[in-house]
Backbone as a chain_set.jsonl record, in Angstrom:
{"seq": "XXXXXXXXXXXXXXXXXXXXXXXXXXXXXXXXXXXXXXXXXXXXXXXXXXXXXXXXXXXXXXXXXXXXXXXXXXXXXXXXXXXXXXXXXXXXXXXXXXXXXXXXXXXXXXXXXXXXXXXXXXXXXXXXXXXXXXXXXXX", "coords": {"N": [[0.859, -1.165, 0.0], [1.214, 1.812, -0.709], [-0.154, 4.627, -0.197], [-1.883, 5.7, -2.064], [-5.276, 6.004, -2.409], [-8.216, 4.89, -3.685], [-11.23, 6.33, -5.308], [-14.359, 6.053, -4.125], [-17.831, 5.531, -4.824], [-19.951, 8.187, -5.7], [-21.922, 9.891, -3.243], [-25.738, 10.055, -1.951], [-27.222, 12.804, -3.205], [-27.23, 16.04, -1.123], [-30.139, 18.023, 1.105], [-30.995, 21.086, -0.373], [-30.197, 24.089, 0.955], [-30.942, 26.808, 4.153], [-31.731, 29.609, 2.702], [-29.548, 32.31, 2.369], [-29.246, 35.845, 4.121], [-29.658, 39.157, 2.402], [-27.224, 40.616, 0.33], [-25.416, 43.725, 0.749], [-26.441, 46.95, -1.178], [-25.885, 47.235, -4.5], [-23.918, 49.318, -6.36], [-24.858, 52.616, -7.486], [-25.615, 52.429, -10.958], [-24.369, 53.886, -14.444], [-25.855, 56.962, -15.864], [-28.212, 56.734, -18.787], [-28.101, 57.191, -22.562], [-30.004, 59.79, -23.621], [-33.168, 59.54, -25.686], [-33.564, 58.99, -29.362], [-35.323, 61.8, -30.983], [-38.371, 62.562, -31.114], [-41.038, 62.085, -33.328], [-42.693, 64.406, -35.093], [-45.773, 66.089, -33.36], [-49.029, 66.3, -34.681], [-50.832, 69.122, -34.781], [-53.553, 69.739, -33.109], [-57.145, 71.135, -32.332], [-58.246, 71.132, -29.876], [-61.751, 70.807, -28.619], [-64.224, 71.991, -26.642], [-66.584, 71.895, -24.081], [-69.69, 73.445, -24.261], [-69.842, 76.915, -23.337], [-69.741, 77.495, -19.582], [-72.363, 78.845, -17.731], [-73.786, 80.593, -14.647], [-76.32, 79.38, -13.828], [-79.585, 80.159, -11.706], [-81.692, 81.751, -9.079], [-83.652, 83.481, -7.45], [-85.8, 83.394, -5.056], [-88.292, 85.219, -3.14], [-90.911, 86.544, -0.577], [-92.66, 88.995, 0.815], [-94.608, 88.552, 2.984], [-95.878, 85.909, 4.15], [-98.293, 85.376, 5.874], [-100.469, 83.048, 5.87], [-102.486, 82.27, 7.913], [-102.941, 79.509, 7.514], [-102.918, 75.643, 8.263], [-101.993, 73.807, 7.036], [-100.155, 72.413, 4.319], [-99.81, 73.859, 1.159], [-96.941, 76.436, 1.206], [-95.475, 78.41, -0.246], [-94.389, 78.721, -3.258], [-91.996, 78.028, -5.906], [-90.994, 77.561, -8.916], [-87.822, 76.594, -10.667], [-85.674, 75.613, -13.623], [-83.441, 73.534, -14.096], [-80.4, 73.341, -16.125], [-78.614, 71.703, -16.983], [-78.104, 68.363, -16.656], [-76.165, 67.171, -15.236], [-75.737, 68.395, -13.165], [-75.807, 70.204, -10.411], [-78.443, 71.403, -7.467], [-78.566, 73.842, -5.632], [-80.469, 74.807, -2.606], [-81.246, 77.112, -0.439], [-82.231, 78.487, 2.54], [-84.029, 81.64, 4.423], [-85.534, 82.973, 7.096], [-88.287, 82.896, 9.145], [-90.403, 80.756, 11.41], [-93.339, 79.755, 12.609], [-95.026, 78.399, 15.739], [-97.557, 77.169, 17.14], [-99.892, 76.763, 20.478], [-101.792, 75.072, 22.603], [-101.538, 72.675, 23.783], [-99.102, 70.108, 24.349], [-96.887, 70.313, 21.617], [-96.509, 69.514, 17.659], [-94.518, 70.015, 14.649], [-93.661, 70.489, 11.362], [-91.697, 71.311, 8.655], [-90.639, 71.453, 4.971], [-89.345, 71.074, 2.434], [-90.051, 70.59, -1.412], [-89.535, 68.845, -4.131], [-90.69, 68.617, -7.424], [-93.187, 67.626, -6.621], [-91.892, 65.834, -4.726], [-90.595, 64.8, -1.674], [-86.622, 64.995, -0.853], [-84.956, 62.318, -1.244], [-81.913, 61.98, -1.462], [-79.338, 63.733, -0.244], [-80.329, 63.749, 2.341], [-83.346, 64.65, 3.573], [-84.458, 68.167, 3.091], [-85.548, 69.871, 5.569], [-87.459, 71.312, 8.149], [-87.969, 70.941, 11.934], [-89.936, 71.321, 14.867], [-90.584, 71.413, 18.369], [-92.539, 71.694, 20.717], [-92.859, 71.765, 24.545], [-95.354, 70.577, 26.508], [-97.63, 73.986, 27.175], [-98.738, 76.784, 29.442], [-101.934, 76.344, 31.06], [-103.082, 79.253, 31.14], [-101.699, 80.477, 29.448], [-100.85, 80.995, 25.676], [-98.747, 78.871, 24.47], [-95.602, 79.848, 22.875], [-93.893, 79.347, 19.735]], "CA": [[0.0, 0.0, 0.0], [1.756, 2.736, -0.976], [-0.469, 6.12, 0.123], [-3.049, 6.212, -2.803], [-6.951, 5.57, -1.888], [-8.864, 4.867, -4.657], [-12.251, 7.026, -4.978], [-15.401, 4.898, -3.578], [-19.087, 6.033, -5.246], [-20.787, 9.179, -5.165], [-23.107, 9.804, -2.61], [-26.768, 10.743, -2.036], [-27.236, 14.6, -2.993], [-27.772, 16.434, -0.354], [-31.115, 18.814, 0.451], [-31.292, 22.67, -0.123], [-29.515, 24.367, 2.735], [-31.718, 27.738, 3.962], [-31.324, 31.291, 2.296], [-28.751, 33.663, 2.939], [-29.148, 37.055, 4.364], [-29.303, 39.841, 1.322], [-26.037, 41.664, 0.409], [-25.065, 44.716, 0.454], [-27.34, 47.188, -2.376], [-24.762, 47.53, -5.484], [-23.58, 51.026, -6.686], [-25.703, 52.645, -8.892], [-24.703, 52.338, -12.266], [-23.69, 55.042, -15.032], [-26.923, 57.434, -16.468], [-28.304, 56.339, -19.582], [-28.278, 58.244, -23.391], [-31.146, 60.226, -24.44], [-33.367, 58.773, -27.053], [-33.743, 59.847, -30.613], [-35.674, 62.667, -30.802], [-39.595, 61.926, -32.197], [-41.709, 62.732, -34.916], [-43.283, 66.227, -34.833], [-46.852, 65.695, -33.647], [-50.368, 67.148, -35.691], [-51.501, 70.128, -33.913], [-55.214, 69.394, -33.418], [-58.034, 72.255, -31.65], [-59.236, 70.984, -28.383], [-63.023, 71.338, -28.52], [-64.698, 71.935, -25.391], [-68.467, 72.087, -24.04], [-70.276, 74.987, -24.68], [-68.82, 77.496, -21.816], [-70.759, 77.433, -18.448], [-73.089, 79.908, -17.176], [-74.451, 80.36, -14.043], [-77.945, 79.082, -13.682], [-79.575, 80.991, -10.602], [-82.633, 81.788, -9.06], [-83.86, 83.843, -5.949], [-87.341, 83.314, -4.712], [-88.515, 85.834, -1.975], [-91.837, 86.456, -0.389], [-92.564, 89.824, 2.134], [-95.401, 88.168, 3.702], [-96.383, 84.646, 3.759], [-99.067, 85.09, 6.824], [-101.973, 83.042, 5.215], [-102.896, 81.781, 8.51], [-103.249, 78.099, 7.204], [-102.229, 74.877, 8.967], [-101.185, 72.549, 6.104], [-100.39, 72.446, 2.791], [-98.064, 74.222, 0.337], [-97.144, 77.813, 2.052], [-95.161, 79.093, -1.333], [-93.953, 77.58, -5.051], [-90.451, 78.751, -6.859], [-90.06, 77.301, -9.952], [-86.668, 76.439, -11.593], [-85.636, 74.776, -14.561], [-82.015, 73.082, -14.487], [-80.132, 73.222, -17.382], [-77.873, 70.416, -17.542], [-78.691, 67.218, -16.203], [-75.085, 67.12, -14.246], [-75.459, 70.034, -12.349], [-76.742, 70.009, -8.763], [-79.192, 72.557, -7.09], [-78.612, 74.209, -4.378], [-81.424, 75.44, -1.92], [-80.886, 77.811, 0.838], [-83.987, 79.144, 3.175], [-83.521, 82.298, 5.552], [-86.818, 83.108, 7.143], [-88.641, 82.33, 10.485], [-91.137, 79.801, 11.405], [-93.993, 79.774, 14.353], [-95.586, 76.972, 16.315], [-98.383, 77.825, 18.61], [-100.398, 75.278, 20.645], [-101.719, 74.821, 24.078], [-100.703, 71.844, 24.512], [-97.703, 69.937, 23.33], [-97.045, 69.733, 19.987], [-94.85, 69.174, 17.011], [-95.141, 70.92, 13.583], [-92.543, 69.968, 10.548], [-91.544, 72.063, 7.687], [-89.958, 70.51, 4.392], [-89.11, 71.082, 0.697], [-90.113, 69.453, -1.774], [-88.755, 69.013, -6.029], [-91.311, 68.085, -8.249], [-93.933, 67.303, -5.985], [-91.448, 64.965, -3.612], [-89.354, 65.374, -1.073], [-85.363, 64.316, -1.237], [-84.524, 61.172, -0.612], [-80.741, 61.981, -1.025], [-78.785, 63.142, 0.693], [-81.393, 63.548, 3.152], [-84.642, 65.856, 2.913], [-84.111, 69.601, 3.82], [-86.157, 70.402, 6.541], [-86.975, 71.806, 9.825], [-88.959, 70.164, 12.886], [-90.022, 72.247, 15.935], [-91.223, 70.384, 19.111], [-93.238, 72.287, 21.755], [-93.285, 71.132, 25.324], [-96.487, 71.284, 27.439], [-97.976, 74.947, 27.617], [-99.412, 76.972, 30.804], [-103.168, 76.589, 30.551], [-103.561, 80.22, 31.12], [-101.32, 81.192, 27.947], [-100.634, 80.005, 24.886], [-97.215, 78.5, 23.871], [-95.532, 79.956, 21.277], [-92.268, 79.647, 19.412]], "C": [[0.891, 1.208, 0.0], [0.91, 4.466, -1.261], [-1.767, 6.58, -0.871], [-4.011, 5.634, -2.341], [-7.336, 5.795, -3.248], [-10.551, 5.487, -4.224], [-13.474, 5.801, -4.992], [-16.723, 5.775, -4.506], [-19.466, 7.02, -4.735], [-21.895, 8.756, -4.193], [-24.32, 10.234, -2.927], [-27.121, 12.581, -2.303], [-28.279, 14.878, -1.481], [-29.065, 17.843, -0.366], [-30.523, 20.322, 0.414], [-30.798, 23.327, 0.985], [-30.621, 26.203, 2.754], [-30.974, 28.927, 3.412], [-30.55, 31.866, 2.675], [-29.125, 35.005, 3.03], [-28.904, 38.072, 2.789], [-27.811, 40.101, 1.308], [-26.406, 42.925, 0.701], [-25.643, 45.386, -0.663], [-25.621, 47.356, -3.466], [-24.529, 49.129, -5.3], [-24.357, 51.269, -7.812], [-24.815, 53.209, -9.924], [-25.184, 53.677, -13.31], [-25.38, 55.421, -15.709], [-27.02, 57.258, -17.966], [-28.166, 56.857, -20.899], [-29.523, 58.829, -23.511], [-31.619, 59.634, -25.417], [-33.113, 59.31, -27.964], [-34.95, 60.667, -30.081], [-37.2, 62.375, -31.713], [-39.848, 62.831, -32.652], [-42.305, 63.884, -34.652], [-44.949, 65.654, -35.09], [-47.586, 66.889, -34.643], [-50.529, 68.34, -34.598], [-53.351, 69.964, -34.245], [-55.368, 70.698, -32.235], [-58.461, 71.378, -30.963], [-60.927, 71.365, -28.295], [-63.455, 71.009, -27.621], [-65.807, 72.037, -25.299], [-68.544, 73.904, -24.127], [-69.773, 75.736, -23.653], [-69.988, 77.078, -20.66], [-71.033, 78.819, -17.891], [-73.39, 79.411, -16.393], [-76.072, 80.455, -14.558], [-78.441, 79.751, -12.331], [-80.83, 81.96, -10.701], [-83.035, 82.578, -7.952], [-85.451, 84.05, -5.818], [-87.483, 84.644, -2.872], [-89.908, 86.386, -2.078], [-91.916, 87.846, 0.473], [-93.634, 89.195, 3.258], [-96.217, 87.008, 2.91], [-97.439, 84.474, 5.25], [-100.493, 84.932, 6.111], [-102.634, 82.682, 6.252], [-103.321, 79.987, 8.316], [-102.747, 77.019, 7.94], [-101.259, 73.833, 8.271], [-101.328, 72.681, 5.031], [-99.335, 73.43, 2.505], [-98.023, 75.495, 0.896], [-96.465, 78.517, 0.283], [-94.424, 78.482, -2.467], [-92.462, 79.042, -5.653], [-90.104, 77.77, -7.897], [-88.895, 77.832, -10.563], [-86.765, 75.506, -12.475], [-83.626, 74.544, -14.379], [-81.884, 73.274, -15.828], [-79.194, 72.183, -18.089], [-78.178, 69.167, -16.356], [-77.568, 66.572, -14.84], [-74.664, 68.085, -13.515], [-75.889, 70.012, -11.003], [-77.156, 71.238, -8.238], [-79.09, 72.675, -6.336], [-79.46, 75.205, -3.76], [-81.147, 75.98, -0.749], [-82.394, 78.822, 1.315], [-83.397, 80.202, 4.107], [-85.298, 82.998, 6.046], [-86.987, 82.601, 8.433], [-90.161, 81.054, 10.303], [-91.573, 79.69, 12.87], [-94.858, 78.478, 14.746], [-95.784, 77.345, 17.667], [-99.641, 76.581, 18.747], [-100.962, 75.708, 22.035], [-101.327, 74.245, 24.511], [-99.076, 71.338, 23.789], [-97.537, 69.392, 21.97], [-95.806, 69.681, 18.951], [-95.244, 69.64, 15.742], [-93.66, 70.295, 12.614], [-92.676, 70.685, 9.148], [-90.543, 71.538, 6.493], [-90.036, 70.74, 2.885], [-89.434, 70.177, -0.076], [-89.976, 69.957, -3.542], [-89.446, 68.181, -6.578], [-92.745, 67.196, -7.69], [-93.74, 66.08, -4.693], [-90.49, 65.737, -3.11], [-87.588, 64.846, -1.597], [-85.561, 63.954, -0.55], [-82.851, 61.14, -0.603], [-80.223, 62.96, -1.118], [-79.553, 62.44, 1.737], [-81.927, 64.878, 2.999], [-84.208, 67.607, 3.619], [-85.534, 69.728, 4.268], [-86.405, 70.653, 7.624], [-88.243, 71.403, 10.779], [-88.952, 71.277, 13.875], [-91.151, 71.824, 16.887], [-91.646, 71.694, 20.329], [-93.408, 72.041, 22.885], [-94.939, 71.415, 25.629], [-96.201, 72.533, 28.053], [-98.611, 75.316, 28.731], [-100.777, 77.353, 30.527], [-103.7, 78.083, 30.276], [-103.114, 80.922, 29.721], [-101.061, 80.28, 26.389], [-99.573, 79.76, 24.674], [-97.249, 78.86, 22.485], [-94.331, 80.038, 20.853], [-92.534, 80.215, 18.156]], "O": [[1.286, 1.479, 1.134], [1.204, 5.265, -2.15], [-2.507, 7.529, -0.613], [-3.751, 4.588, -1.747], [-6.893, 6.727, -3.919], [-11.07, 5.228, -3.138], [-13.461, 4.83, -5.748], [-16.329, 6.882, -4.872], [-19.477, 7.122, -3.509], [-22.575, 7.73, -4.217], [-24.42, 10.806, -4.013], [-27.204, 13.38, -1.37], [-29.299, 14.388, -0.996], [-29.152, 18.59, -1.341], [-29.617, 20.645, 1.182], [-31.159, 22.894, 2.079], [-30.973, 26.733, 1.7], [-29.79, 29.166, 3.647], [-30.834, 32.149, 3.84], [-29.387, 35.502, 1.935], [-27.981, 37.709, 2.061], [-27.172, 39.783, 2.312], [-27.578, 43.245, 0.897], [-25.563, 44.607, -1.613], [-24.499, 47.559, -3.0], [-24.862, 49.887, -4.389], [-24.555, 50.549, -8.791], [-23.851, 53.975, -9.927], [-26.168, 54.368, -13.046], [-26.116, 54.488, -16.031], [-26.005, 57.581, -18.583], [-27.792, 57.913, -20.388], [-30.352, 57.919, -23.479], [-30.826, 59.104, -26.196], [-32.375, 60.283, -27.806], [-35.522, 60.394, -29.026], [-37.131, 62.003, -32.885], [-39.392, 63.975, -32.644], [-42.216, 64.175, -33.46], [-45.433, 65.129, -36.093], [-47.1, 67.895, -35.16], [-50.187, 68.08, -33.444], [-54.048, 70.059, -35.255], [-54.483, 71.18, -31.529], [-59.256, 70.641, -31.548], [-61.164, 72.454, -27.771], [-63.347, 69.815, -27.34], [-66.403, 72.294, -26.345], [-67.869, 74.932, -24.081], [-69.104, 75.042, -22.887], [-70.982, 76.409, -20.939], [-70.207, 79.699, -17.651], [-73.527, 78.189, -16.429], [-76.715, 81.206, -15.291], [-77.447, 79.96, -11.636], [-81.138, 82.677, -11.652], [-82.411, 82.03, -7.044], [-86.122, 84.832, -6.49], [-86.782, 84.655, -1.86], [-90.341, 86.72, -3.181], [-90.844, 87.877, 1.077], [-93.381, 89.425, 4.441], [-96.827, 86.967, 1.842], [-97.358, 83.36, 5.767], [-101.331, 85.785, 5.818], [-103.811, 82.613, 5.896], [-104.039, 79.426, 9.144], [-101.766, 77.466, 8.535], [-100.243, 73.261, 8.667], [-102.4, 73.024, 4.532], [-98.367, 73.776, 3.183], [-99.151, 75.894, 1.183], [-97.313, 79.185, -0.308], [-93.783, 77.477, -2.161], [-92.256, 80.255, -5.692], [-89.034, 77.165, -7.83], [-88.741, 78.996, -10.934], [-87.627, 74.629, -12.412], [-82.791, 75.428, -14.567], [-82.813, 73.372, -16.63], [-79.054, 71.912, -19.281], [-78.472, 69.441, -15.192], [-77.876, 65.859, -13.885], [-73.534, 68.514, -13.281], [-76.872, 69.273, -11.037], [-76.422, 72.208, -8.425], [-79.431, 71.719, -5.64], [-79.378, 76.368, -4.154], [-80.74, 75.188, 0.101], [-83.197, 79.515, 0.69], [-82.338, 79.895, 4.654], [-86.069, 83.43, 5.189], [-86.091, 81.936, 8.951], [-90.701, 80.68, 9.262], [-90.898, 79.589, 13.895], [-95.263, 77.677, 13.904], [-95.116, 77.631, 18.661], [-100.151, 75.847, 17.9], [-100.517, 76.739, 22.538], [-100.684, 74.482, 25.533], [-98.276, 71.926, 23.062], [-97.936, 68.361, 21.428], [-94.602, 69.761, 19.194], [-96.467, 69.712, 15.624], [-92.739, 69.722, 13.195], [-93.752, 70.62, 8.554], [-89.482, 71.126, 6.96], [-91.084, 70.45, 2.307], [-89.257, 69.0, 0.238], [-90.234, 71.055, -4.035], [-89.146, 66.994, -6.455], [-93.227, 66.255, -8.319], [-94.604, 65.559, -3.989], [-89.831, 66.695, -3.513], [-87.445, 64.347, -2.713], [-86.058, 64.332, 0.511], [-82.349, 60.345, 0.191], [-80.462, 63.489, -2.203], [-79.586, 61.248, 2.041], [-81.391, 65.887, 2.542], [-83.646, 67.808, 4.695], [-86.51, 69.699, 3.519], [-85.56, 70.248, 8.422], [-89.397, 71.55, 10.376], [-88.078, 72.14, 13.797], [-92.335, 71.803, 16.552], [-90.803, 72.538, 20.632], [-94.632, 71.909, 22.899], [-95.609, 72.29, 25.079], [-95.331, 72.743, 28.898], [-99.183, 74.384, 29.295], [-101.025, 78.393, 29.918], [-104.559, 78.282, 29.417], [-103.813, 81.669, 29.036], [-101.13, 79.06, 26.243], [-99.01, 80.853, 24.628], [-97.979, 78.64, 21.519], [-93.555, 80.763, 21.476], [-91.608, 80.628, 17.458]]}, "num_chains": 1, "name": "protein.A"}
C-alpha cells in the first residue's frame, strides 16, 4: 500500500440548505443616453363644451301670513339646465308653532312634488313642550 486511496461512489445529494441574508445594495450604475428625438406631432383644436353659465334663481316672499295649517305655504319654480349640475337650496326666514298643549309641527321642501330622498330631505322640525293653561305656547 503505498499512500493512494482509490475514490469509492458518489453519494446521495444532499437537500437545499436555507437562504442567505441579502447583500449589500450595489452602486448605482452610469446614467443612460437620451433617445432619438420623435416625430413632430399634428396640432389638433381641443373642442370643449359649450362654456358654463351660471344658472340661478332667488325666490322671496314679504309676507307669507296666510294663517293656514297645512299644505303648500309658497312655489319657486326652476328649470335646471344640464342634467349634471346640482341645485342648491338655501332658506332664511322664520317659522312659528303655537299650541296649548304639546305639539310638534314639521316644515320641508319638496322638487317636483317629492321630497329628497338623497342626501337627506331639507327640513326643519319644531317640538313644543307642554304649555301653561292660562297662555298660549308659542315659538
Amino acid at each position: 500500500y503505498n499512500g493512494m486511496c482509490l475514490q469509492g461512489p458518489a453519494g446521495v445529494p444532499g437537500r437545499d440548505g436555507s437562504p442567505g441574508a441579502n447583500g449589500i445594495p450595489g452602486t448605482p450604475g452610469i446614467p443612460g443616453r437620451d433617445g432619438f428625438k420623435g416625430e413632430k406631432g399634428e396640432c389638433l383644436r381641443e373642442t370643449f363644451e359649450e362654456s358654463w353659465t351660471p344658472n340661478y334663481k332667488q325666490c322671496s316672499w314679504n309676507s307669507l301670513n296666510y294663517g293656514i295649517d297645512l299644505g303648500k305655504i309658497a312655489e319657486c319654480t326652476f328649470t335646471k339646465m344640464r342634467s349634471n349640475s346640482a341645485l342648491r337650496v338655501l332658506f332664511s326666514g322664520s317659522l312659528r308653532l303655537k299650541c296649548r298643549s304639546a305639539c310638534c309641527q314639521r316644515w320641508y321642501f319638496t322638487f317636483n312634488g317629492a321630497e329628497c330622498s338623497g342626501p337627506l330631505p331639507i327640513e326643519a322640525i319644531i317640538y313644543l313642550d307642554q304649555g301653561s293653561p292660562e297662555l298660549n305656547s308659542t315659538i
